[in-house]
C-alpha positions as CSV (number, residue, x, y, z in Angstrom):
1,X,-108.0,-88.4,12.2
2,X,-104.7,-87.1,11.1
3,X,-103.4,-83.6,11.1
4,X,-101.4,-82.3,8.2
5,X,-99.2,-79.4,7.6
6,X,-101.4,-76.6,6.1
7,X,-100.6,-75.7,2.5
8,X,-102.1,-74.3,-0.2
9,X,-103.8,-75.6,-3.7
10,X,-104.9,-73.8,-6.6
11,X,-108.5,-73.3,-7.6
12,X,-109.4,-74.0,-10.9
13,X,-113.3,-73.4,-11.4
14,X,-113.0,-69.8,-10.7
15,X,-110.2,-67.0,-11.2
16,X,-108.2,-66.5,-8.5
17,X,-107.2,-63.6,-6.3
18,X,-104.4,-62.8,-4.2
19,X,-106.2,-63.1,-0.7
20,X,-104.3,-66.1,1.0
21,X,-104.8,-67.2,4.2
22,X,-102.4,-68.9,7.2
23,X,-104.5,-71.2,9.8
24,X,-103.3,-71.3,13.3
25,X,-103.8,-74.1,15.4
26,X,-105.6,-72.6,17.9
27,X,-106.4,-74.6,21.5
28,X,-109.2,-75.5,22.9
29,X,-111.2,-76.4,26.3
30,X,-113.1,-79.5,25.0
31,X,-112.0,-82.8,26.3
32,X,-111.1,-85.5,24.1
33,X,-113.9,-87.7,22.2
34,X,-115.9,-84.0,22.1
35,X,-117.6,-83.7,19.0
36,X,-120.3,-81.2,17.1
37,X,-118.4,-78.1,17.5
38,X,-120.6,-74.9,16.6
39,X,-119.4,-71.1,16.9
40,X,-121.8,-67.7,17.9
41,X,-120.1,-64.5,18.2
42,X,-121.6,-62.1,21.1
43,X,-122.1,-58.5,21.1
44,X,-118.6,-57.5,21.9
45,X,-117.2,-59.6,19.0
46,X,-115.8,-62.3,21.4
47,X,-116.9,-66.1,19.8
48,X,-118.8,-68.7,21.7
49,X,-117.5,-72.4,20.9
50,X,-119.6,-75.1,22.0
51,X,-119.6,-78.7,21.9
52,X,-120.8,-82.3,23.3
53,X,-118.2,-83.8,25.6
54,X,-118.3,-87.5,26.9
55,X,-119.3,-88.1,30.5
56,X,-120.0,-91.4,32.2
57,X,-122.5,-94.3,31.4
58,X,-122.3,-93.1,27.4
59,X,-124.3,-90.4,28.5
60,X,-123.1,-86.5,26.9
61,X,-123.1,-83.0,28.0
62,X,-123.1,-80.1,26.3
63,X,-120.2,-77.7,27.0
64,X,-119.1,-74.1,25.9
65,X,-116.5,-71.7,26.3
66,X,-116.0,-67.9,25.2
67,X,-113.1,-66.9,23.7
68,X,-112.2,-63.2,24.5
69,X,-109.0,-61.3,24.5
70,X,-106.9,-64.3,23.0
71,X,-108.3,-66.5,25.8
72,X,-110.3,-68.5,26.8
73,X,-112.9,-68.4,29.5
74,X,-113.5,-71.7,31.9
75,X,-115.9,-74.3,29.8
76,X,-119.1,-74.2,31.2
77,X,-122.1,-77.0,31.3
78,X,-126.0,-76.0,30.2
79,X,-127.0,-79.7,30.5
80,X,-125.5,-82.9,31.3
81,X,-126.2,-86.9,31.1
82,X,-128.8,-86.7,28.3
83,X,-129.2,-88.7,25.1
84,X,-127.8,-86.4,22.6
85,X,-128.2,-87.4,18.8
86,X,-125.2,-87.5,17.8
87,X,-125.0,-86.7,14.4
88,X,-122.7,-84.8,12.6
89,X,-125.6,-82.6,10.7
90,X,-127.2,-82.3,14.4
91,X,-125.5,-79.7,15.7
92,X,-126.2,-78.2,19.0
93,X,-125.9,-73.8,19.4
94,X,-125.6,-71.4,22.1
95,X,-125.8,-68.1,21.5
96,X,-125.3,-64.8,23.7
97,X,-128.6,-62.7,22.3
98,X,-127.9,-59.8,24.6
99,X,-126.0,-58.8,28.1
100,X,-128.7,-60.5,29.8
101,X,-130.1,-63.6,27.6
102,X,-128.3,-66.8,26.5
103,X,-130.0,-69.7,24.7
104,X,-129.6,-72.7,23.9
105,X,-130.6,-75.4,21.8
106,X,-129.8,-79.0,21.1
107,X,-131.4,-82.3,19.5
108,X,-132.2,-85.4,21.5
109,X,-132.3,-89.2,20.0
110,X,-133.7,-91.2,23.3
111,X,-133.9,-94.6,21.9
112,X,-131.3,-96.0,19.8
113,X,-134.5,-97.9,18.3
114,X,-136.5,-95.4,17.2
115,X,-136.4,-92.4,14.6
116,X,-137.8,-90.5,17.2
117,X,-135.8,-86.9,17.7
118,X,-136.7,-83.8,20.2
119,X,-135.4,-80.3,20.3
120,X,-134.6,-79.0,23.4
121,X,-134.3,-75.6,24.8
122,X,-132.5,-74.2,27.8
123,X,-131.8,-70.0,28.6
124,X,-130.0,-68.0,31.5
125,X,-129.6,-64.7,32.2
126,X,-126.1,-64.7,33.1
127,X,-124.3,-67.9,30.9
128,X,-123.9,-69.4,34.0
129,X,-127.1,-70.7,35.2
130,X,-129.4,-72.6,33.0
131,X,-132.9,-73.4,33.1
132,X,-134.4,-76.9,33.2
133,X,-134.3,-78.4,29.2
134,X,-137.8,-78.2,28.0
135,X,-139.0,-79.4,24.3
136,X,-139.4,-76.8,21.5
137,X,-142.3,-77.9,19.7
138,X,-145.5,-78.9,20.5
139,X,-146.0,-82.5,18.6
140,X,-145.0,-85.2,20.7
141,X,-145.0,-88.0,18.6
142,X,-142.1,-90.3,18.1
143,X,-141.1,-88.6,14.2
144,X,-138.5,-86.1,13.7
145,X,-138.2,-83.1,14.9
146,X,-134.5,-81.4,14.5
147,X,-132.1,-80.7,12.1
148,X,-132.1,-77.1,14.0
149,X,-130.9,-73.1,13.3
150,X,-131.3,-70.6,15.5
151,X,-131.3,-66.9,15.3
152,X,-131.9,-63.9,18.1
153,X,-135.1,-62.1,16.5
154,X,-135.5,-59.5,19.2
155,X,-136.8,-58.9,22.8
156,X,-134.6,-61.6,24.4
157,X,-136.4,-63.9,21.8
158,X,-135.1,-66.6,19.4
159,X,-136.4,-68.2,16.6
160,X,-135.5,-71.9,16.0
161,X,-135.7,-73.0,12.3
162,X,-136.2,-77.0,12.2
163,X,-137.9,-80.2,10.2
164,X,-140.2,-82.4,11.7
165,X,-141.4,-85.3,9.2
166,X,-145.1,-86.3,11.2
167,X,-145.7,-89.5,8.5
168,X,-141.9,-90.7,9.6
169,X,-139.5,-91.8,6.7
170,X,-142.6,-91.8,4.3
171,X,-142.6,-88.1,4.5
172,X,-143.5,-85.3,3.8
173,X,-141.3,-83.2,5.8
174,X,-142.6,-79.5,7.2
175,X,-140.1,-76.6,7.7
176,X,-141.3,-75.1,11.1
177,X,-140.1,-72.3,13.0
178,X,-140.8,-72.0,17.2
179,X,-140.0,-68.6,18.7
180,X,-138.8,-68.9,22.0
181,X,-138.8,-66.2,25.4
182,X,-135.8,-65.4,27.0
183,X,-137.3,-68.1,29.7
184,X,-136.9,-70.8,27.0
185,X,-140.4,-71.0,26.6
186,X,-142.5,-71.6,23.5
187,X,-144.4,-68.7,22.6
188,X,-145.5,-69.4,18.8
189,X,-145.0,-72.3,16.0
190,X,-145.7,-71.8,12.5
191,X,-145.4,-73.7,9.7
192,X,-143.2,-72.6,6.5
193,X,-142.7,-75.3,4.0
194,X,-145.0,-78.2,3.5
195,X,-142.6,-80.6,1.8
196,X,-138.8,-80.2,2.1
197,X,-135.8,-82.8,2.5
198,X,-136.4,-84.3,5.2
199,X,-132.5,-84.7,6.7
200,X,-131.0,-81.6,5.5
201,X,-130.1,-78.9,8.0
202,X,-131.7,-75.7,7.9
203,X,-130.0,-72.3,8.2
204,X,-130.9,-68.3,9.0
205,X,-129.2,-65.4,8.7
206,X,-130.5,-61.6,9.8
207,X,-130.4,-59.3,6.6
208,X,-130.8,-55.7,7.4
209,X,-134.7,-56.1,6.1
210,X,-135.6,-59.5,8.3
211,X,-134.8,-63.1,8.3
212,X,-133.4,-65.1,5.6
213,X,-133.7,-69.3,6.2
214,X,-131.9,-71.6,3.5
215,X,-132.8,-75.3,3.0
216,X,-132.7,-78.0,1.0
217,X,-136.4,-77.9,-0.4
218,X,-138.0,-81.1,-2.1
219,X,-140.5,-81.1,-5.1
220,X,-143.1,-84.6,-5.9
221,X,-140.3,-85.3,-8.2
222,X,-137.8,-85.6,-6.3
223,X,-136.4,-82.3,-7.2
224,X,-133.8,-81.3,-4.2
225,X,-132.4,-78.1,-5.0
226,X,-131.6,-74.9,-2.6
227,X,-134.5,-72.6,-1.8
228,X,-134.7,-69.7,0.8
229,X,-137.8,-67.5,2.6
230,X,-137.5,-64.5,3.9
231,X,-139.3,-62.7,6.6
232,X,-139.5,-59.2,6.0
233,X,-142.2,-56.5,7.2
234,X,-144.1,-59.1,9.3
235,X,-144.7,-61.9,6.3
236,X,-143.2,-64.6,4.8
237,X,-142.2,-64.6,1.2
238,X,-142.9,-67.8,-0.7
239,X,-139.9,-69.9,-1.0
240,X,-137.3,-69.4,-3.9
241,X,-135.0,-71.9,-5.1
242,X,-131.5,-69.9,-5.1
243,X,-130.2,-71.8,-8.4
244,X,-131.6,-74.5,-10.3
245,X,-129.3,-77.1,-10.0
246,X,-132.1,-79.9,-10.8
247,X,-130.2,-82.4,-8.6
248,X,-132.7,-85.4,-8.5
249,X,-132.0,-87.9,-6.1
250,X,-134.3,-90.6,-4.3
251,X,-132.6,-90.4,-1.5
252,X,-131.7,-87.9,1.5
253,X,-128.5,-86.4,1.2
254,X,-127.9,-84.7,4.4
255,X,-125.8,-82.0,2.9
256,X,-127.5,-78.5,2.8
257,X,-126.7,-75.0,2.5
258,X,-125.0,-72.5,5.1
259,X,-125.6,-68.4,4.5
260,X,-124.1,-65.4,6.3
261,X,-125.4,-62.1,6.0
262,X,-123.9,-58.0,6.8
263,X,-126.7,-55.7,5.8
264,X,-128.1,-56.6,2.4
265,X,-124.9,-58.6,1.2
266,X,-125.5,-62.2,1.7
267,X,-123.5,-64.8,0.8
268,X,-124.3,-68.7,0.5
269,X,-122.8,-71.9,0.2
270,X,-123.9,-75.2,-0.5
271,X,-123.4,-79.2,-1.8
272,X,-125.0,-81.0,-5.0
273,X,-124.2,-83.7,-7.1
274,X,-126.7,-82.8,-9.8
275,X,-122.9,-83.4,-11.9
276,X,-120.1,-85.4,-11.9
277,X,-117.9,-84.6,-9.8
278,X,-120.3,-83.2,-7.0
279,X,-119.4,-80.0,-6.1
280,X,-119.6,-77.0,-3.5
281,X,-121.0,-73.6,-5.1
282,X,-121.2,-70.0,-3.6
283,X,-123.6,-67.8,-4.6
284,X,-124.3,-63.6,-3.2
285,X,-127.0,-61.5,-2.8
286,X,-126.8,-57.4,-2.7
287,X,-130.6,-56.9,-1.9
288,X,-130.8,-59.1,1.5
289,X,-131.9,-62.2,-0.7
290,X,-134.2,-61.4,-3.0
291,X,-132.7,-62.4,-5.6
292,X,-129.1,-63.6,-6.2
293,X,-126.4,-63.8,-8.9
294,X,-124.7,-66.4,-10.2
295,X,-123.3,-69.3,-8.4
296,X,-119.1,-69.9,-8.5
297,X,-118.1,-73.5,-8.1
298,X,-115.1,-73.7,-5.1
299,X,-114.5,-76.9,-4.6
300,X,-111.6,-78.5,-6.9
301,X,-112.5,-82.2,-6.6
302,X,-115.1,-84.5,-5.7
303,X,-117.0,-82.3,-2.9
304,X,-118.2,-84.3,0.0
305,X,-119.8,-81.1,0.8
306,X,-120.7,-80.0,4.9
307,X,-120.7,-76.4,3.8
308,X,-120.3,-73.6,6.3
309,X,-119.6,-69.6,5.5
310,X,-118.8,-66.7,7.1
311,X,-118.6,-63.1,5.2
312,X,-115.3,-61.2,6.1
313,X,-115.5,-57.8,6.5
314,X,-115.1,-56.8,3.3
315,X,-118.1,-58.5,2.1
316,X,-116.2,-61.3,0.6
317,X,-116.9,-64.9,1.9
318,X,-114.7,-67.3,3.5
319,X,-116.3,-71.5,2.7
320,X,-114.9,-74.6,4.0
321,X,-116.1,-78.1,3.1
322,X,-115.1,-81.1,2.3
323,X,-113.3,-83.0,-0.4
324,X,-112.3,-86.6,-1.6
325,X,-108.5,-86.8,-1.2
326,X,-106.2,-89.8,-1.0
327,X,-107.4,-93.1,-0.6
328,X,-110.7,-91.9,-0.2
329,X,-110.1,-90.1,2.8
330,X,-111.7,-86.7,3.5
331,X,-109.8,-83.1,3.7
332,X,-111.1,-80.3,5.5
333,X,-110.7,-76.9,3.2
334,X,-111.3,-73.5,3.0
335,X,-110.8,-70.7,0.8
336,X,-112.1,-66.9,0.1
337,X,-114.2,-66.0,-2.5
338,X,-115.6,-62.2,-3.5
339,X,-118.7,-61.3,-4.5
340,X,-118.0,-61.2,-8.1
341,X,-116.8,-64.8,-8.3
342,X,-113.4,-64.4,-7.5
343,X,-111.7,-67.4,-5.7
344,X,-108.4,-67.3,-3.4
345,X,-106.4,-70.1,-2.6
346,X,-107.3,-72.9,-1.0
347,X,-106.0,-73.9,2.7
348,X,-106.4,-77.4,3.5
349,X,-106.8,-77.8,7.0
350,X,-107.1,-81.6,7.9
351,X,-107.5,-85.2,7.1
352,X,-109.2,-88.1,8.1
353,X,-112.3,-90.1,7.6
354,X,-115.8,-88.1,7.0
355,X,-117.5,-89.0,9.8
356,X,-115.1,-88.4,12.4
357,X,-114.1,-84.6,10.8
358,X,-118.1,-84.3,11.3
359,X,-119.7,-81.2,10.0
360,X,-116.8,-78.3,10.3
361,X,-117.9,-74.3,11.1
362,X,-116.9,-71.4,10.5
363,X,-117.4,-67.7,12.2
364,X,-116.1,-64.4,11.4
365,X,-116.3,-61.6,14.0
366,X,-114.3,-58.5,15.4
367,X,-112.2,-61.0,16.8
368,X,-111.3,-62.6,13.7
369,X,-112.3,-65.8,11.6
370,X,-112.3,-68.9,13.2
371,X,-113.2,-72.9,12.5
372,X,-113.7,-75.8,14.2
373,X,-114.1,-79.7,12.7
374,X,-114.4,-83.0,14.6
375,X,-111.7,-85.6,14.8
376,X,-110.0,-88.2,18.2
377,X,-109.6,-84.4,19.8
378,X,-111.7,-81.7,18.3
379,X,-110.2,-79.3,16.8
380,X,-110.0,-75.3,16.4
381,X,-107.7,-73.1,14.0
382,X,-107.5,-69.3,13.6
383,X,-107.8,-68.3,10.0
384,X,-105.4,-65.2,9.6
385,X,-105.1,-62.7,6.3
């Protein structure tokens, strides 16, 4: 990958408005050849960044660091020599639930052979000691089971949104959630969604009336559109396709949806190529998901898509993704949008091939907004008004 200098382009599927933004390089603990970067923000507003560094034998670890005060704390290991998949839609998280609980989750590819993935768990009650890793889910079997989000859901508990496909590639694939103790032990699996895309990533967000999961959600035919369920007042809703984009594709895209949420506001981003150009869309919600108004394309090219959104403090969102630019390489960019539709400019952050940028994130917080995206040295920027 090659870094550029940041600059700005205009949008042109939305109106614009005058929020721009400056990106900071910003510095970071991970050693070179890290990849999957992820962000969680604790209760004090400080961020947690974490990552998969290289160790010996091919073997990975995963890493994190908490940035607090405009520094950084030493990078810490929760596990170390295992066979991380290394995808860039397999993204490992640690999260800070309270003073007292830390979790951890991660996906595991042990043979290069085999389709077979596992989710792993790991807690501590102090971010500094770890407990053994221990699987997620109760099937065994050598199928799928990953393509994870996590979310604290009270009690030192966490609930861990994922797929698991139990006929392999010839499907269908199930939307499960686990719920984990502050231990990192299993405590309850459910089932949500019979039949959803089966390599999509999942994502969750707390509204102020429950839980709110997005995914890419799959219909007999072939139908692979956005839908979301929400958990509110101790049930499930049935799932809701956010906008009909009628993208139908035999195929698995990997390219799903990323939402944020501050009370009832919710904003969400996601890919399609139901058109030509494929593009990245936005789309709020005032009532915590129920429904939603209309979407607002961002992207100004041919979207490669590996959404991710944050919601600033002022309800509006910030989206990065990425785009087709010269000779088929990809950019990483960002831009603001507002609940009614209305686009900033867009900051381009990097360049290089898709792969190696990976699957960039972005978190908002007291501390500010931040992002992270892959590359020869992964890399972090600040995002400043």
């Amino acid at each position: 990958m090659r870094n550029v200098v940041l600059y700005f382009l205009l949008g042109v599927a939305v109106p614009a408005f005058g929020q721009k933004f400056t990106a900071e390089t910003l510095a970071n603990p991970a050693a070179a050849g890290s990849l999957q970067p992820n962000w969680s923000a604790a209760s004090d507003g400080s961020v947690v960044l974490s990552w998969i560094e290289p160790g010996k034998n091919g073997l990975y670890s995963l890493r994190y660091a908490v940035r607090r005060g405009g520094a950084w704390s030493e990078a810490r290991t929760i596990a170390e020599n295992r066979h991380f998949f290394r995808h860039p839609a397999e993204v490992p998280e640690v999260m800070a639930l309270n003073d007292k609980s830390w979790m951890a989750h991660w996906v595991e590819m042990p043979k290069e052979t085999s389709e077979a993935e596992f989710t792993y768990v790991s807690s501590s009650t102090d971010g500094i000691h770890w407990t053994a890793p221990a699987i997620a889910h109760k099937d065994r079997s050598e199928v799928q089971h990953g393509l994870v989000s996590m979310v604290g859901s009270g009690n030192g508990e966490a609930s861990l949104f994922w797929l698991e496909t139990p006929k392999g590639e010839d499907g269908p694939a199930y939307l499960m959630r686990t719920i984990v103790n502050s231990a990192g032990l299993e405590i309850r699996e459910e089932r949500l969604d019979n039949d959803v895309c089966a390599c999509c990533p999942t994502a969750v967000a707390k509204t102020a009336k429950g839980l709110l999961v997005a995914y890419r959600d799959h219909t007999p035919e072939d139908i692979r559109d956005i839908s979301v369920i929400r958990f509110e007042n101790g049930r499930w809703s049935l799932p809701k396709n956010v906008h009909a984009d009628n993208w139908h594709i035999n195929a698995c895209p990997t390219n799903a949806a990323s939402v944020a949420a501050k009370g009832d506001q919710v904003g969400l981003a996601w890919y399609t190529a139901a058109q030509d150009p494929p593009t990245v869309q936005v789309i709020f919600s005032s009532d915590g998901g129920s429904t939603f108004g209309k979407p607002a394309v961002v992207s100004t090219g041919h979207a490669y898509g590996y959404t991710s959104l944050t919601l600033d403090d002022d309800g509006s969102a910030i989206v990065s993704w990425l785009e087709q630019g010269k000779d088929n390489a990809a950019r990483v960019l960002a831009r603001a949008i507002t609940a009614a539709g209305v686009a900033g400019p867009v900051v381009q952050l990097a360049e290089g091939g898709r792969m190696s940028l990976g699957y960039p994130k972005l978190i908002h917080s007291s501390a500010g907004t931040f992002i992270a995206w892959g590359g020869s040295k992964m890399q972090t920027a600040q995002l400043k008004k």
